[in-house]
C-alpha positions in Angstrom: 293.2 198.1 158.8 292.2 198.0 162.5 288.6 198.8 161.7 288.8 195.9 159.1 289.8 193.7 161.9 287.3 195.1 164.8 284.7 194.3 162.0 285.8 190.8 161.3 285.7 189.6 164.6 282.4 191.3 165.6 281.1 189.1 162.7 282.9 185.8 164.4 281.8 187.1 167.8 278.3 186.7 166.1 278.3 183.9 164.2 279.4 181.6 167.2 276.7 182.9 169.5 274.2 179.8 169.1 270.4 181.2 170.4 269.8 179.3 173.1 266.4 178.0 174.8 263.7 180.9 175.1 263.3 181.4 179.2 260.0 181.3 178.8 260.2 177.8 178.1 260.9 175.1 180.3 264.5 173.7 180.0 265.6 170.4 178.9 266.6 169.1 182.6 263.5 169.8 183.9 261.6 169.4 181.0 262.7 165.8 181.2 261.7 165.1 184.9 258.4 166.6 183.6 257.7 163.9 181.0 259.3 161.0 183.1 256.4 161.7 185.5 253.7 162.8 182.9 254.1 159.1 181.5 254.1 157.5 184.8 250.8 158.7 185.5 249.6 157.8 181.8 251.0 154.2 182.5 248.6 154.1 185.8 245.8 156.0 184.3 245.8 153.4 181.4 244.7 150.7 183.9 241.1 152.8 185.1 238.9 150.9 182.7 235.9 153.9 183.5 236.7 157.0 180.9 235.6 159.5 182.9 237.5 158.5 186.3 240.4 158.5 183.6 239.6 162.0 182.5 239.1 163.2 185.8 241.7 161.5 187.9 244.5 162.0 184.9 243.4 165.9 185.1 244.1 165.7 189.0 247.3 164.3 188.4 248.7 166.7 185.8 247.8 169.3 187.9 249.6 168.3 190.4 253.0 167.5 187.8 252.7 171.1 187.0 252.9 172.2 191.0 255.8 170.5 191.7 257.5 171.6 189.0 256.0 175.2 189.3 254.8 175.4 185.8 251.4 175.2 184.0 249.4 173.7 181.5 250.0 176.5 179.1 254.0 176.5 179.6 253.8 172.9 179.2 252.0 172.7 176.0 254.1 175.9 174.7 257.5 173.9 175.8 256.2 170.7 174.4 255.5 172.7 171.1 258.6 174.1 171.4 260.6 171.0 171.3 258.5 169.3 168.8 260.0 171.6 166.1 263.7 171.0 167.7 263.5 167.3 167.6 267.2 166.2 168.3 266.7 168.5 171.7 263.2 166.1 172.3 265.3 163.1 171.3 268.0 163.6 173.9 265.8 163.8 176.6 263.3 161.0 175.7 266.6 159.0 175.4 267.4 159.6 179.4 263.2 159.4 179.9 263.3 155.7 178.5 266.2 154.5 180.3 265.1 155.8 183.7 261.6 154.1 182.9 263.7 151.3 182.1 264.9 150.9 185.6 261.9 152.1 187.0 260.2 148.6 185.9 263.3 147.0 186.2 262.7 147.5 190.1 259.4 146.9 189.7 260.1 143.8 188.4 261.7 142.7 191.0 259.9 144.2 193.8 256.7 141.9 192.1 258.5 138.9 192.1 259.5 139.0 195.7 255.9 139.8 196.3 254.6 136.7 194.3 257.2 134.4 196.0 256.1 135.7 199.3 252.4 135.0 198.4 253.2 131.4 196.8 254.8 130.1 199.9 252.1 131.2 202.3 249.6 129.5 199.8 251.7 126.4 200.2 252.1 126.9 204.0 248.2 127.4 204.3 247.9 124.2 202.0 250.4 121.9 204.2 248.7 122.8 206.7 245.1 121.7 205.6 246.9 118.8 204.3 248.0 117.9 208.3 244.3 119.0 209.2 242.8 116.5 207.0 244.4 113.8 205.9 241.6 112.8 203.5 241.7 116.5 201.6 245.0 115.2 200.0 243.8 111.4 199.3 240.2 113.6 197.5 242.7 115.8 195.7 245.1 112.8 193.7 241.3 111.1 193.1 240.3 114.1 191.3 243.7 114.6 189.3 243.2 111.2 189.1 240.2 111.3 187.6 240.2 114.5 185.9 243.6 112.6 183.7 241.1 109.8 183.0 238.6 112.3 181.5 241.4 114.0 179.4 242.6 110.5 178.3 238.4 109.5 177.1 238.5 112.4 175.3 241.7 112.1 173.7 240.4 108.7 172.4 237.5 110.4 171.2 238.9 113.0 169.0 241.0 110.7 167.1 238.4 108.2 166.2 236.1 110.9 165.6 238.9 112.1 163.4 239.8 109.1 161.7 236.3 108.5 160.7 236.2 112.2 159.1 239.3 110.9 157.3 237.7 108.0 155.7 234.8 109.3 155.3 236.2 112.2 153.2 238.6 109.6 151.6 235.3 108.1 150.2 233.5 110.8 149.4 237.0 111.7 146.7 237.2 108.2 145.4 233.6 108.2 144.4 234.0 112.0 143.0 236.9 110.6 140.9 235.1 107.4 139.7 232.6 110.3 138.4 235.1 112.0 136.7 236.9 109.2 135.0 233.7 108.3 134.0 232.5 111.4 132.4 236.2 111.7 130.9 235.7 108.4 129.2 232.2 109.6 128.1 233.9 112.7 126.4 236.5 110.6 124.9 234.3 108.0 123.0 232.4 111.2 121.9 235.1 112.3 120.3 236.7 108.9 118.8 232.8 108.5 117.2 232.5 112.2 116.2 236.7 111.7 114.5 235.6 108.1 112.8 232.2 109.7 111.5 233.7 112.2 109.8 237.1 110.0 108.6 233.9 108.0 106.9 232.5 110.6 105.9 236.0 111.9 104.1 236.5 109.0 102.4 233.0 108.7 100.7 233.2 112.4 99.4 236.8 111.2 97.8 235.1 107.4 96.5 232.5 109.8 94.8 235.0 112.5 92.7 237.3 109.3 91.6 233.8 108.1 89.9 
């Protein structure tokens, strides 16, 4: 009986040992940081327009991923493999990746518009102060809104008549195509109404000559 039992749990003591991740590969945590900064670089390396400064300046960049992280491109592609046939492991982590991207351009975001608001009240600093330089800049620059509003306006004017002659024009062109067509309708019909009455006539002398 005590064997039986000693057996028994040795098979529970097994059964709830769950294999965990190989330590040749690299683990989730740091796995993770791996790929947040992998896709920071591919985010930056999709701007080089050039393929091969891509190539060579996404290759320098890698390299230098796998240093910090004290790995290589083999461990990295045997990981990656790894996780790609445990899926809700990848999952998990590419669930922290995108919410730390997330507030990565979240700051960015902000940082940017700072930048731009900066920038757009030293243009209109630089501007007021041409403006006080030369009087006659802003009198030159309501001319040529002035003028440039005029221009829009001609042209306006010019699309729409040019438009409403298309319209008539067109409207023209399908009254005379259905005059046509009415026409060649009535044609068709008295063709018919003679070819019906010929051969009404034509009926009642075949029935004239059997009554004979």
């Amino acid at each position: 009986m005590r064997n039986f039992l000693c057996i028994c749990l040795l098979f529970i003591g097994i059964g709830g040992c769950k294999p965990g991740i190989p330590s040749d590969i690299v683990q989730p945590d740091k796995m993770q940081d791996v790929l947040f900064d992998i896709h920071m670089v591919d985010g930056y390396i999709s701007t080089i327009a050039n393929a091969d400064s891509a190539k060579s300046t996404s290759a320098a960049y890698y390299k230098g991923i796998y240093k910090k992280f004290g790995i290589d491109s083999v461990m990295y592609t045997k990981s990656m493999n790894y996780y790609y046939d445990h899926p809700e492991v990848l999952n998990t982590m590419y669930d922290k990746i995108t919410g730390k991207l997330k507030k990565v351009k979240e700051k960015e975001d902000k940082i940017n518009a700072k930048r731009l608001k900066k920038i757009a009240a030293i243009e209109k600093a630089k501007k007021d102060s041409l403006d006080k330089a030369d009087p006659k800049r802003v009198i030159r620059a309501a001319a040529a809104k002035k003028d440039s509003l005029a221009k829009a306006e001609i042209l306006l004017k010019k699309t729409k008549a040019d438009a409403a002659k298309k319209m008539k024009k067109d409207s023209l062109a399908r009254v005379t195509e259905l005059k046509k067509v009415k026409k060649e309708e009535a044609r068709k019909l008295k063709v018919r109404t003679d070819e019906a009455a010929a051969m009404k006539k034509e009926s009642g002398a075949s029935a004239a000559k059997k009554n004979k």
